[in-house]
N, C-alpha and C positions, 0 to 999 in steps of 0.2 A: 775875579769878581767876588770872592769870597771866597769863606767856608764851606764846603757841602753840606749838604742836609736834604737827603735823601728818606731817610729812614724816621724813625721815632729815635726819642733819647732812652739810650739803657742805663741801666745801674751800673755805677762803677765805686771800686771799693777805694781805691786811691790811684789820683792824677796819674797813669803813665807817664811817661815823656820819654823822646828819644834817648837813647845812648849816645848819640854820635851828632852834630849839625855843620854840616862840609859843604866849601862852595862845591856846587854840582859844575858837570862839564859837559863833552858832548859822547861820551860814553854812558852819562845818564840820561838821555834822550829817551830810551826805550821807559825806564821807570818810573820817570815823570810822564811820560803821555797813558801808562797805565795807570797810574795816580789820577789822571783827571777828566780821564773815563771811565771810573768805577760805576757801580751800576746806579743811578739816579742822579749822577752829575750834573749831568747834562743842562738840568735844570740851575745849578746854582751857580759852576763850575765853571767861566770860558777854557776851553782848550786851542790848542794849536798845533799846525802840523811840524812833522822832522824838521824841514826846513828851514820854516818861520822860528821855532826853536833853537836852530843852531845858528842862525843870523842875529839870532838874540843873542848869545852867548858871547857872540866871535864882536860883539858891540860893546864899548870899552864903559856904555852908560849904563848898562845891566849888570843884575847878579841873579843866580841864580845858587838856593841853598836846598839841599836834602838833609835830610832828617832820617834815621837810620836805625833800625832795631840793633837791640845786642847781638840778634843772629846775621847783621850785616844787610837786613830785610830792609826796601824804601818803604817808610812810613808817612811822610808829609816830603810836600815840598814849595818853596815859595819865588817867586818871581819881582824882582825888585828892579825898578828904573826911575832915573834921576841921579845916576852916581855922576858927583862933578857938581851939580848944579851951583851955583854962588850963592843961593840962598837957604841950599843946607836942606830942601826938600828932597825928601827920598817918596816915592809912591810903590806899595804892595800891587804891581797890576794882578797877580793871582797868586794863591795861595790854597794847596786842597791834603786833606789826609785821611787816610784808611780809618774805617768803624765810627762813624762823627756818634757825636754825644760822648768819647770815651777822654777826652781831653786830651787826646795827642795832638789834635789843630794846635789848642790852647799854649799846650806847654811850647810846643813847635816854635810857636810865634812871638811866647815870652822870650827864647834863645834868640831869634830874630832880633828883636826889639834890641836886647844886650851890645847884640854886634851893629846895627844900625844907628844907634846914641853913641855907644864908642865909635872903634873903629874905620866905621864908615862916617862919620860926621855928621849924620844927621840933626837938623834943629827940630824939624817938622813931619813925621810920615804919615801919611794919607791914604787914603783907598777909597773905593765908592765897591759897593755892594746893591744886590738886587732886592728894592724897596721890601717883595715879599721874602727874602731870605732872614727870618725873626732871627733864626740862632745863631747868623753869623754877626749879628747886631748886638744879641746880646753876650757872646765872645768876647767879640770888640769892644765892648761894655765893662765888661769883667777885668778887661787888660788896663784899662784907665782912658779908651776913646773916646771923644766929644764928636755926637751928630752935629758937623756943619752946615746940615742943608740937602737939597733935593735937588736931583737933575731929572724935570718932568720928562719921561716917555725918549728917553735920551738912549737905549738903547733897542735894535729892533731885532727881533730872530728872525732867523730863516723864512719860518713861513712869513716874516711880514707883522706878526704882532709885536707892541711897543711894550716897556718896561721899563720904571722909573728906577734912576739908583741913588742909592743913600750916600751920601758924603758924610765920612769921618774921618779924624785927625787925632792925633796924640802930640803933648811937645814934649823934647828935653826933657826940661823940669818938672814936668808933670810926670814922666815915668823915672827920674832921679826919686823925686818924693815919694813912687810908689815904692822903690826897691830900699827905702831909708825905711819904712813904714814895718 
């Protein structure tokens, strides 16, 4: 559903980014579902359980990528479907990383984006995030995303209250031009 954003934004003196960005498997089950239940997630964050995870995995239309400190630590990780599609649309269903505001999501995602336009073949990747999650919008903003639009009251939590989500989109060319820039 997004970025977390749990906390306030802290100071940071320059962009982290992982060390490492590896398709995850089902040995990373455990540190992906710690990933996206850190503490204030819940609000931004869908999670899913072992199973629902490794039926993703073991599905030839998913990917799934980790992001990985120098000390081998999981730092981000992101959840991708639509592999195959004929029309080249890849969708981020989730995506979450440790300390938000320190730009590991960001750089995460740049790495993402890379293998997504290449390797994966992507034309179009999309995602929809939660109307009030500002910082994953403006993220997604910063990477070169265009808001395509609103799905009113489209998602419902547990207890039953609605939540609208934002639709954005990147193409191709639009992140070819960012990485020429």
């Amino acid at each position: 559903m997004g970025f977390s954003n749990p906390g306030t934004e802290s100071a940071r003196t320059a962009p982290p980014e992982p060390a490492t960005v590896r398709p995850a498997g089902p040995d990373d089950v455990a540190a992906i579902m710690g990933l996206e239940r850190g503490p204030g997630f819940d609000a931004f964050v869908g999670r899913s359980a072992e199973p629902e995870h490794r039926a993703m995995m073991a599905d030839p239309g998913f990917a799934y990528r980790l992001g990985l400190a120098r000390d081998g630590a999981a730092v981000a990780f992101a959840i991708l479907s639509g592999l195959g599609d004929p029309h080249g649309n890849l969708y981020l269903k989730r995506v979450a990383a440790i300390r938000p505001g320190e730009g590991i999501g960001t750089a995460f995602l740049a790495r993402v984006l890379d293998e997504a336009f290449g390797s994966l073949g992507a034309w179009r990747f999309h995602l929809d995030c939660f109307a009030h999650n500002r910082r994953a919008q403006a993220a997604y903003a910063r990477l070169g995303f265009s808001r395509d639009g609103v799905l009113r009251q489209a998602w419902r939590a547990p207890d039953g209250t609605r939540a609208d989500l934002v639709l954005m989109a990147l193409l191709k060319p639009e992140w070819e031009q960012r990485a020429r820039a």
